[in-house]
Structure formats: structure tokens, C-alpha cells
C-alpha positions in Angstrom: -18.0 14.1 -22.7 -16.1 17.4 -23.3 -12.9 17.8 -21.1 -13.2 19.9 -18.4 -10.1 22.0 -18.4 -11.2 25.1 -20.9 -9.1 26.8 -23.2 -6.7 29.4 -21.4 -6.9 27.6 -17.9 -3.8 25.9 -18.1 -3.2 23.0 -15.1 -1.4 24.3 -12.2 0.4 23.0 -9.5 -1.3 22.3 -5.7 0.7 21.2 -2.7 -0.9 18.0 -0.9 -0.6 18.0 3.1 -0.6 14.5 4.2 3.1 14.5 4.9 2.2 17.0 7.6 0.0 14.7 9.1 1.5 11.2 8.4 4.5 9.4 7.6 3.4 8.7 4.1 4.7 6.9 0.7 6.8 3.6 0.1 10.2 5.7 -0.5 9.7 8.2 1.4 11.4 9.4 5.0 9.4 7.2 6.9 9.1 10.5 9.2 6.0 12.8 9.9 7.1 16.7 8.3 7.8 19.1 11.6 5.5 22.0 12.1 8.7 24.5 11.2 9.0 22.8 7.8 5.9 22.8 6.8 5.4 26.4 7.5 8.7 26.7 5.5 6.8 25.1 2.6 3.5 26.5 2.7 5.4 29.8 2.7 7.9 28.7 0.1 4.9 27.4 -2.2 3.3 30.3 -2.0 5.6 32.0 -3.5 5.9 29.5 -6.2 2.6 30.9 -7.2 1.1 27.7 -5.3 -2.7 28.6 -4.3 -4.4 25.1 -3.5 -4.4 23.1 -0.7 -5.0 19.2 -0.3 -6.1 17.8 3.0 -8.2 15.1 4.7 -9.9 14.8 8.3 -7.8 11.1 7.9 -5.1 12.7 7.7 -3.5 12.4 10.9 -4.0 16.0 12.7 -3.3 18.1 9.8 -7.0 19.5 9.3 -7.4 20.8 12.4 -3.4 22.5 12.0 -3.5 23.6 8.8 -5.1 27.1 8.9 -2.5 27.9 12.2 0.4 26.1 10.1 -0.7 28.8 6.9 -1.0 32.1 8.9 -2.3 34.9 6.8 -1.1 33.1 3.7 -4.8 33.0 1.5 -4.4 29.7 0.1 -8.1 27.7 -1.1 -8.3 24.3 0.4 -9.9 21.6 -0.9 -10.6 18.5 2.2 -12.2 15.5 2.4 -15.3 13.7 4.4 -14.1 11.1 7.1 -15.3 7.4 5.6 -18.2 5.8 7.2 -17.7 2.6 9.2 -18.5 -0.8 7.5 -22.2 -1.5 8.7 -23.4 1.9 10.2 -26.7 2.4 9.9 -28.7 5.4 8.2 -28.8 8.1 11.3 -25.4 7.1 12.3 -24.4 7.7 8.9 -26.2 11.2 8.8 -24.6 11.7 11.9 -20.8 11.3 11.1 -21.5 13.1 7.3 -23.3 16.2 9.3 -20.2 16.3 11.8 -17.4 15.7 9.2 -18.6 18.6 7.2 -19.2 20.8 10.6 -15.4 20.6 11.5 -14.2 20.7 8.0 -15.7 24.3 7.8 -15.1 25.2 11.7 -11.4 24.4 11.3 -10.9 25.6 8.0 -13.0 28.7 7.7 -12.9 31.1 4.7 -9.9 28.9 2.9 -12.6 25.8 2.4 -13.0 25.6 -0.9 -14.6 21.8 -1.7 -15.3 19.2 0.4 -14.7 15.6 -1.1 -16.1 12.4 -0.1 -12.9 10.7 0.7 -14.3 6.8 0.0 -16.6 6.7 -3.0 -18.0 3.5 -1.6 -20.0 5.6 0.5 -21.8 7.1 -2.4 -21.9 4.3 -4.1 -23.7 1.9 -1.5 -27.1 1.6 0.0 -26.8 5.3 1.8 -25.3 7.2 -0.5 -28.5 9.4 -1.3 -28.3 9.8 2.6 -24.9 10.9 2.6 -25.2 13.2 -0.5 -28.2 15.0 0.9 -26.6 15.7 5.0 -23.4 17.0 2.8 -25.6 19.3 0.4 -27.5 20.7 3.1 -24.4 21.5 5.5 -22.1 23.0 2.2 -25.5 25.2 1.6 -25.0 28.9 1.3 -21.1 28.8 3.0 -19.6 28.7 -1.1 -17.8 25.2 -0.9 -18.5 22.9 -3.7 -18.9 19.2 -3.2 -17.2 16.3 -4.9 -15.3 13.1 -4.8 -11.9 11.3 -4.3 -11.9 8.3 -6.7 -9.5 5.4 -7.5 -9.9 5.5 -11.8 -12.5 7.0 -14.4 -14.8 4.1 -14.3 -15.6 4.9 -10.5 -15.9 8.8 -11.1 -18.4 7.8 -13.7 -20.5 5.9 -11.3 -20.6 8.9 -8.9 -21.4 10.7 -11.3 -24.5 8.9 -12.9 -25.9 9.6 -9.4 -24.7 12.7 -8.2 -24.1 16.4 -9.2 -20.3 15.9 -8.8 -18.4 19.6 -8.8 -15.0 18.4 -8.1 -13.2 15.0 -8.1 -9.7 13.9 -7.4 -8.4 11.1 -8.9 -4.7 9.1 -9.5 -2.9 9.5 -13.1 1.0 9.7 -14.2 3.2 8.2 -16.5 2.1 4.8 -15.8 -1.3 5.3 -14.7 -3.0 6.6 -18.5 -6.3 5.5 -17.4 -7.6 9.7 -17.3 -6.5 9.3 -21.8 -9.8 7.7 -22.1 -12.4 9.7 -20.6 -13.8 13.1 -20.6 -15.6 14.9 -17.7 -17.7 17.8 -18.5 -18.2 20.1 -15.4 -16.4 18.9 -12.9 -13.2 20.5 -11.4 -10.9 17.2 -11.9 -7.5 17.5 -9.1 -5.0 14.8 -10.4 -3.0 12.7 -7.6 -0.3 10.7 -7.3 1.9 12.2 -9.9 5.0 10.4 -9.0 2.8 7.1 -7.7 4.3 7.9 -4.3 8.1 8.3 -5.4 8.4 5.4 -7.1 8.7 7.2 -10.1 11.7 9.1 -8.5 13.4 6.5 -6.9 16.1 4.8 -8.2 14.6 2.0 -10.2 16.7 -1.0 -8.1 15.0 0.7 -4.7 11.5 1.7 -6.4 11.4 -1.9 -7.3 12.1 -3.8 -4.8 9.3 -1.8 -2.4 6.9 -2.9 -4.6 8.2 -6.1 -6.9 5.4 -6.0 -9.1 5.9 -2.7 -10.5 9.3 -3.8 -11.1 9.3 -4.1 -14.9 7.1 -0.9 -15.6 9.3 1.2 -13.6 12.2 -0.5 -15.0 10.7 0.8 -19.1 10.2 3.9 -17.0 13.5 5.0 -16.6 14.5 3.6 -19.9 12.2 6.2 -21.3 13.5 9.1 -19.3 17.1 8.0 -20.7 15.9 8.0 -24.0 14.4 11.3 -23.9 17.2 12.9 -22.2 15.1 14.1 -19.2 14.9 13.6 -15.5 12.6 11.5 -13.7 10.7 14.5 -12.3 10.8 16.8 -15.3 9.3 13.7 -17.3 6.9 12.5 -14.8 5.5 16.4 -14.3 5.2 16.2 -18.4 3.3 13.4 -18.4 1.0 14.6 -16.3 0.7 17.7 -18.1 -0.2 15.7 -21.1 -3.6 14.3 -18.8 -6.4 15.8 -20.1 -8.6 17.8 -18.2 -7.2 18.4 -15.2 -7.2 21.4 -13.2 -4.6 20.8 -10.5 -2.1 18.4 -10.4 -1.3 17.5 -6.2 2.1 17.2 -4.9 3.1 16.0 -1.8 7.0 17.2 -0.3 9.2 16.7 2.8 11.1 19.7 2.2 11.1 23.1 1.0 14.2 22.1 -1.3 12.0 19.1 -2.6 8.9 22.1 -3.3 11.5 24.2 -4.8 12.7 21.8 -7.1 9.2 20.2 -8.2 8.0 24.3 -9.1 11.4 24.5 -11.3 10.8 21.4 -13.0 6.9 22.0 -13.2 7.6 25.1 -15.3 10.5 23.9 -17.8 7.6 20.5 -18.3 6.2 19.9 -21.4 3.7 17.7 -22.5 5.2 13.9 -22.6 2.8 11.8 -24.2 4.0 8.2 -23.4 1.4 5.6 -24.6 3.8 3.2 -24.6 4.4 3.0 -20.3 0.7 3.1 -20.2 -0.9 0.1 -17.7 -3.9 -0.7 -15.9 -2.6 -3.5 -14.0 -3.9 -2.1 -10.4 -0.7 -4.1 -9.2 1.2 -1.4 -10.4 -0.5 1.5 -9.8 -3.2 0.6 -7.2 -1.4 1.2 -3.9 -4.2 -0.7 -2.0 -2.8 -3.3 -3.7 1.1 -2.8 -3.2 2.3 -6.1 -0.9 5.7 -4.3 0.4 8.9 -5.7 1.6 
């Protein structure tokens, strides 16, 4: 397939919200972001020329905040579908789909851009035409496109053999090389985990001993960023600039001083191809599988 991201659309940053709603990431504060910071930010990225939103109805309250937390700031805002319980049946299942979508667009108005199904398990099981079709017909005529959040490229191409996929979000960063392989042609592709939730950030004793069995790659990691003469952030943004395909690359911060330094080092990145790092042992960069201290 032909890569997605066309000539003269360069990736660009957008500003993921589930600190505002959870305590989230092995290294991070442990600590929910305050409403008065996260105004800070969203005003801060802004003017970092930041004009995409991630959120998720699972993401704590944040949905149902955001467009008060964003004022008359006209971001585009890309959310996700609630996951479907283990074992519901088909009308509950439409149910849940139908109202997922309902508040989505109720709480985020104008600024809803794409809605994701937030487990592609549900797509990819028994009522996934179901699901497809109550999401279609709800996104009908209101302008927001409809995609997936996916754990890799193999998964993204199931969806995709079975559904008209607009926009998917899926992990890749210096470590996680998966995205080298593959080409999507005609889907909006939003990369994640850029920094594979700070490890690659952290001091390489801390990073790992959170998650032991990342130790050694993180350990070739920093290694790298010596040898290169770079820091850990500058390097990690260049490696995912080097992604191909991608359309926005999501960030996640605590602090206007951590957005203000990710937007400095996301311009002065260059592209960091780094085959060597590459892995796709999910121990390392499959946080579902992270067994933390």
C-alpha cells in the first residue's frame, strides 16, 4: 500500500488528554493534571501551533470537561468509543455503540473531528458489523470520520480488511519500528506513545527498573542518544518523525514547561532512523504486558 502522509503534509504535533483525566504512565507524577494547568496547556499548546486533540470517554472525566477546559480555543478533537463488556449481547451492544457516540458529539460539539473505536476487539469479533453500522449511522451527516485505536499494523490491517477505516491511532517510537513495515493508503494514521510512557525519558536505572524487561533496550537506547550527541527527547521526537505515514504524532504532558519543551524539541527534530533499537518483543513495548515493581 502507498503511505498515507502525502507529499507537503508534514507530521505535526497533537496534545493527548488523558493526564487530565487520570493518573497515567509508569514514570510519571502519579497525580491527576489540575483543571488550572491543563487550561495553562491547552492555551500554551495552542500557541505552539498545536490544533489536535486526543481524548477517550475511558478517560476518567476528561470528555465531558474538555470543551469547558478549551474555552473558545478551536482545537479538532479526535475521541474514542467506550469498549463493550465481555459477553454483551447484540442490542445491548447497539445500545452502548449508539450512546457512546451520542455523548461523544453532545459533549464535544463542533470540535469532534473522528471518533475511534477504542478496543479493536470489538470490531474484530462476532458484532463488529453490528458495532460498525450503529457508529456509521450516528457519525452520518454531523462531518466526523470514523476509525480505530489499534495495538500494531497487523491489527489495523484486520480492521481494515473489514471496514472502511478513515483514521487509526496506533503505538510506534524508537523501539517500537513495527509502523517501518507497512503502508496504509487512505487512512488518517495518529501515532502514540512516542516516549512509550516516559520510559524513553527517564533515566535508564529508573525506566528500568519500572519495567525490568525493557531493561536492556532502554539501556542500547540511551547508548544511542550518547552516541549521537542528542537528548532523549530530541531523539525520541526524531525517531518518530522518521515513521512513515503518520499524520499526528500524540503527546501527553503534566505541565506547560514539559509542552513547551516537547514543541522546542519537536521543531529542532530530524528524522533519526534507528533500525538497530528496533523490537517487537511486546514485553517491551506492549504496556498490557508491563509486570511493574
Amino acid at each position: 500500500m502507498t503511505a498515507t502522509a502525502a507529499i507537503g503534509a508534514p507530521i505535526e504535533l497533537a496534545l493527548g488528554t488523558v493526564q487530565f483525566g487520570l493518573a497515567y504512565g509508569v514514570v510519571g507524577s502519579g497525580q491527576r493534571v489540575t483543571d488550572d494547568e491543563a487550561r495553562a496547556i491547552l492555551q500554551a499548546a495552542a500557541a505552539q501551533g498545536v490544533r489536535v486533540l486526543d481524548t477517550a470517554a475511558a478517560y476518567g472525566d476528561i470528555e465531558q470537561r474538555l470543551a469547558g477546559l478549551c474555552g473558545t480555543t478551536p482545537y479538532s478533537v479526535v475521541s474514542k468509543i467506550a469498549p463493550l463488556p465481555a459477553g454483551c449481547d447484540a442490542q445491548t451492544a447497539a445500545r452502548l455503540v449508539r450512546e457512546s457516540v451520542e455523548r461523544s458529539c453532545e459533549r464535544l460539539g463542533p470540535r469532534l473531528h473522528a471518533l475511534l473505536f477504542h478496543s479493536a476487539d470489538d470490531l474484530l469479533g462476532p458484532l463488529g458489523d453490528l458495532a460498525w453500522a450503529q457508529a456509521s449511522a450516528c457519525c452520518l451527516g454531523l462531518g466526523v470520520r470514523l476509525g480505530v485505536s489499534v495495538y500494531g499494523p497487523q491489527q489495523l490491517h484486520a480492521v481494515l480488511a473489514r471496514y472502511p477505516v478513515a483514521l487509526a491511532q496506533l503505538p510506534g517510537n524508537a523501539l517500537d519500528q513495527r509502523l517501518m513495515a507497512h503502508r496504509f493508503d487512505g487512512v488518517e494514521l495518529h501515532l502514540r506513545s512516542a516516549f512509550l510512557q516516559g520510559l524513553l525519558l527517564a533515566d535508564a536505572a529508573v525506566a528500568g527498573a519500572r519495567v525490568p524487561a525493557a531493561a536492556p533496550a532502554l539501556k542500547r537506547w540511551q547508548v544511542a542518544c550518547t552516541r549521537l550527541g542528542l537528548g532523549a527527547l530530541e531523539a525520541a521526537l526524531g525517531a518518530v518523525k522518521a515513521l512513515p505515514g503518520v499524520r499526528c504524532c500524540v503527546v501527553g504532558v503534566e505541565s506547560v514547561a514539559q509542552l513547551e519543551d516537547i514543541a522546542a524539541a519537536w521543531r529542532l527534530a530530524q528524522p533519526l532512523y534507528l533500525p538497530e533499537l528496533a523490537t517487537d518483543d511486546a514485553a517491551v513495548i506492549d504496556p498490557r504486558t508491563w509486570r511493574t515493581p
